[in-house]
N, C-alpha and C positions, 0 to 999 in steps of 0.2 A: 246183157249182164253188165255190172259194172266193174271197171277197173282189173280188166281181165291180165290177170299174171300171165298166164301160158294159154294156149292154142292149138293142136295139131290135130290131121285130118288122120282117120284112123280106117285100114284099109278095107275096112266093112260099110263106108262111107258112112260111120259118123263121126264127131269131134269130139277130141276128149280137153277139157277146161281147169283150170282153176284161176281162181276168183272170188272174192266177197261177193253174198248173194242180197238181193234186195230183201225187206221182210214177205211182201207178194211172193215170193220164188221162194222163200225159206216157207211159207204156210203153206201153199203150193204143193209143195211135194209129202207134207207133212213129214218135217224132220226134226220134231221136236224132240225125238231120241237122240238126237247128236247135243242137246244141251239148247243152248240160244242160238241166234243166227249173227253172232257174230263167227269171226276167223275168217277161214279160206276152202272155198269148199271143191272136192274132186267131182266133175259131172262132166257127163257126154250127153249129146243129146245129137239126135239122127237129121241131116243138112237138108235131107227131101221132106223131112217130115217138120219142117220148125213148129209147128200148130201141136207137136204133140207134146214141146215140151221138155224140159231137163228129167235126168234122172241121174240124182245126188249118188255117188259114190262112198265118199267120206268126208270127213273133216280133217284141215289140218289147222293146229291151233294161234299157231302166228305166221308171219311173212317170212321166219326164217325154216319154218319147217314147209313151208309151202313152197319155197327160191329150193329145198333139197331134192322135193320132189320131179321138179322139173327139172334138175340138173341130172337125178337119176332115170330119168325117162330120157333125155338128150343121149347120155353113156350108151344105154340102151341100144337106142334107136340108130348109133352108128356102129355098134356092134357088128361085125359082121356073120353071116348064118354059119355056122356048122355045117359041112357037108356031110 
């Protein structure tokens, strides 16, 4: 992908992304229900499996809602569990 914002490996081993998608990866998954393939798009896609492929989540629609999301997943993820 290109120009990937965020990155992280997710404990079911796969990665969850965002990132502007190329238009191949935007027809790809056929997500012309999100509108065009512009913005920043939410997808994971499984690290043993790379042959099989993204699988689009959502959209977010500019670089500052997409910088939220990853800042909400960061919070998150140093959360610490509830016993």
């Amino acid at each position: 992908m290109q120009n990937v914002l965020f990155s992280a490996p997710l404990p079911d081993g796969r990665e969850i992304c965002i990132s502007p998608l190329s238009r191949d990866a935007y027809e790809a998954n056929r997500a012309d229900t999100l509108g065009d393939d512009s913005g920043y798009f939410i997808y994971e896609w499984d690290i043993s499996r790379p042959h099989a492929g993204i699988e689009i989540l959502a959209k977010a629609l500019s670089v500052d809602a997409a910088m939220r999301l990853v800042d909400i997943y960061v919070m998150a993820a140093r959360r610490p569990v509830a016993a």
